[in-house]
N, C-alpha and C positions, 0 to 999 in steps of 0.2 A: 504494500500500500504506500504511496509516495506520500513524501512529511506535507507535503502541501496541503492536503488535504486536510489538519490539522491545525494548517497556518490559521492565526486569528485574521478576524474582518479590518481589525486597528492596528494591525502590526506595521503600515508602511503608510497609514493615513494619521497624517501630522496636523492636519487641520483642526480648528476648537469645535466646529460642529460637525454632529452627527446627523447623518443625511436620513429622510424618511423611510426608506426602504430599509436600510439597515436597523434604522430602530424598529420597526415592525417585525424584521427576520429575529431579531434577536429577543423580542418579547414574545413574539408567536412560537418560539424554541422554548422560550422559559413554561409558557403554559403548556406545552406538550410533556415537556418533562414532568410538572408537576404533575399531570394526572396520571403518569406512568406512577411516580413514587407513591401516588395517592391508591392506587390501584394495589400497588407493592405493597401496602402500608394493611390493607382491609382483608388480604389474603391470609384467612385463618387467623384474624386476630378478635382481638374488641375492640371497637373505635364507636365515636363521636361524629354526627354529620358535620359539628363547625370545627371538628378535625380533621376531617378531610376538605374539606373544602378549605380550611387556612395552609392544608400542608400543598395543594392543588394552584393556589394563589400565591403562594412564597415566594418560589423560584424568580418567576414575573418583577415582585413588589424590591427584592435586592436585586436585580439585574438593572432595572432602571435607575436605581440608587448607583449603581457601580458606575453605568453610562453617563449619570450626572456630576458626577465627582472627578467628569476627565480621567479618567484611569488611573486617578490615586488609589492605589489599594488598602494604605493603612486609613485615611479619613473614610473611604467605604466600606469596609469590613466592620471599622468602630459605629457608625451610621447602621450597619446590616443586624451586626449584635445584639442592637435594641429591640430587633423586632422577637427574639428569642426566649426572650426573658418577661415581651407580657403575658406570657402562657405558663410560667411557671410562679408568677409575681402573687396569684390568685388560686388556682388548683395544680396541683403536684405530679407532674408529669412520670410516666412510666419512663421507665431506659428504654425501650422501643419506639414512643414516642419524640424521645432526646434525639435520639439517631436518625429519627425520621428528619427531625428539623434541622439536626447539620446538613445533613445530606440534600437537603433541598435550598439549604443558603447557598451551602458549596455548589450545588447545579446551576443555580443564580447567579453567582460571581462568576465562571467559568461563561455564562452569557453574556453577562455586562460586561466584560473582558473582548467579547468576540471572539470565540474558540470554541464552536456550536460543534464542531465532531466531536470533539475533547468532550464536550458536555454531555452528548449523547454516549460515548462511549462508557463516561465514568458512572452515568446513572443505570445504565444497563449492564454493567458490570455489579456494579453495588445490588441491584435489584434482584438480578438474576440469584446472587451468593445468598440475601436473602429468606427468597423464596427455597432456594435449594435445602437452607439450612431450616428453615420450619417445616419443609417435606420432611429431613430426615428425623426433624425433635431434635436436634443439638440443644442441648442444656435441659432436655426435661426432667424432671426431679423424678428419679424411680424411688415405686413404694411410698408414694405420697400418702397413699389412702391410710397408711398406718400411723400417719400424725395427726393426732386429732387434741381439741381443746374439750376440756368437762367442764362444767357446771355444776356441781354437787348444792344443793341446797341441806342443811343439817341443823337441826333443835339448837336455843342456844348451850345449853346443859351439856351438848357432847360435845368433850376438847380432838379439837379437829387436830391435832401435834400425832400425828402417826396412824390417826383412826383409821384408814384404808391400805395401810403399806402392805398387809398380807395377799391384800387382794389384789391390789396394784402389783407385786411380786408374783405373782401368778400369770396376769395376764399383759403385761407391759416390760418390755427389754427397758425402759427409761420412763422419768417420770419427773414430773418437777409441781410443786406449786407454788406460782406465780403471783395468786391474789388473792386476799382475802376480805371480805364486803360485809356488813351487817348489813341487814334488810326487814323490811316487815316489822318496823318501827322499834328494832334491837332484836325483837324474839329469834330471829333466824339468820344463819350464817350463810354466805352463797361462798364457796372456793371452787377457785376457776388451777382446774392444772393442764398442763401440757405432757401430753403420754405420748409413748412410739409402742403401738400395738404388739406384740407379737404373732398375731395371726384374727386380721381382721372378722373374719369368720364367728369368732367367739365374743364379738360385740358385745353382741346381746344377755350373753352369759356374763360376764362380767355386770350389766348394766341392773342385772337379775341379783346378784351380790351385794350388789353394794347399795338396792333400793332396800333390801333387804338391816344391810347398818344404819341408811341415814331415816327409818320409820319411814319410807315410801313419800318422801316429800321431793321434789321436783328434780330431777337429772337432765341437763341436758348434753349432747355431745357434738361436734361440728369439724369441721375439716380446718387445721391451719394454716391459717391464711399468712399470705407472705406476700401479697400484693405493696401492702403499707411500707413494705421496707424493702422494691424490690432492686434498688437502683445497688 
């Protein structure tokens, strides 16, 4: 493939403005990309519509910022930056979310630059590994189902300091508790642990034990969650 093909639109044009056709080529590159990454982005995941369509719009909104700054890269990058940080300013963005939004500023500047194979190459690259790598489940947590969160609700009268360890040692390889709550206006204690099953299967049995120590008052059980901390 000959480098030319790579050459940027700005590489030999010295002039201060930017002619109509190129700015449309290079913003009408930006929003192609975007909906590629936007499309990469919803492939097997969970997403937000004004996340796709912000992460769709991106590419666009720093490509013109790069084109307006004369091809300074450090006053448009520092310009580009900003648009980054109103999406995490307010709700807490996932790491795949993060990655989405570099990779769409970098497809952005890579436009506003004028280096549109570059850009296509590097988002089709990125997207492609992606999508490969959620095909395969790289980094999926095996044996997830055997981490689960309890709820124990228990009398105030019973000292909760070991009250289930027999039974927790039966059916749990680990075991922690994490928190301890009065509720129901002192009378009732709620402890919340965090266990790694041994054999999911035996749930129930377990669950059947231990309604049996705390006088059959509330048990609840849930999968732990690791979204909140996933970055």
């Amino acid at each position: 493939m000959p480098d030319s093909v790579f050459r940027g639109l700005f590489d030999t044009n010295m002039t201060q403005v930017i002619g109509l056709m190129d700015f449309l080529l290079c913003v009408g590159t930006s929003l192609i990309l975007g909906l590629i990454l936007a499309f990469a982005h919803m492939y097997r995941a969970r997403y937000t519509r004004s996340f796709v369509v912000t992460l769709a719009l991106l590419p666009a909104v720093v490509c013109v910022v790069i084109m307006m700054v004369n091809g300074n890269i450090g006053a448009g990058v520092a310009v580009a930056g900003t648009f980054g940080l109103v999406r995490f300013r307010s709700v807490p963005g996932t790491a795949r979310e993060i990655l989405m939004l570099f990779l769409a500023m970098a497809a952005g500047l890579l436009t506003g630059m004028g280096y549109l194979a570059l850009a296509f190459l590097f988002t089709m690259t990125l997207c492609g590994c992606s999508l490969l790598y959620q095909r395969l489940g790289l980094g999926a947590e095996k044996n997830s189902a055997k981490y689960k969160t309890m709820n124990i609700t228990i009398p105030e009268d019973l000292d909760y300091s070991g009250v289930f360890e027999d039974i927790f040692q039966e059916y749990a390889a680990a075991w922690e508790l994490v928190r301890v709550k009065t509720t129901d206006m002192g009378s009732l204690f709620r402890l919340t642990y965090e266990l790694q099953l041994r054999d999911e299967g035996k749930e129930k049995e377990m669950i059947d034990k231990l309604r049996c120590r705390n006088g059959n008052l509330e048990i609840s059980v849930s999968r732990q969650e690791t979204a909140a901390v996933e970055l």
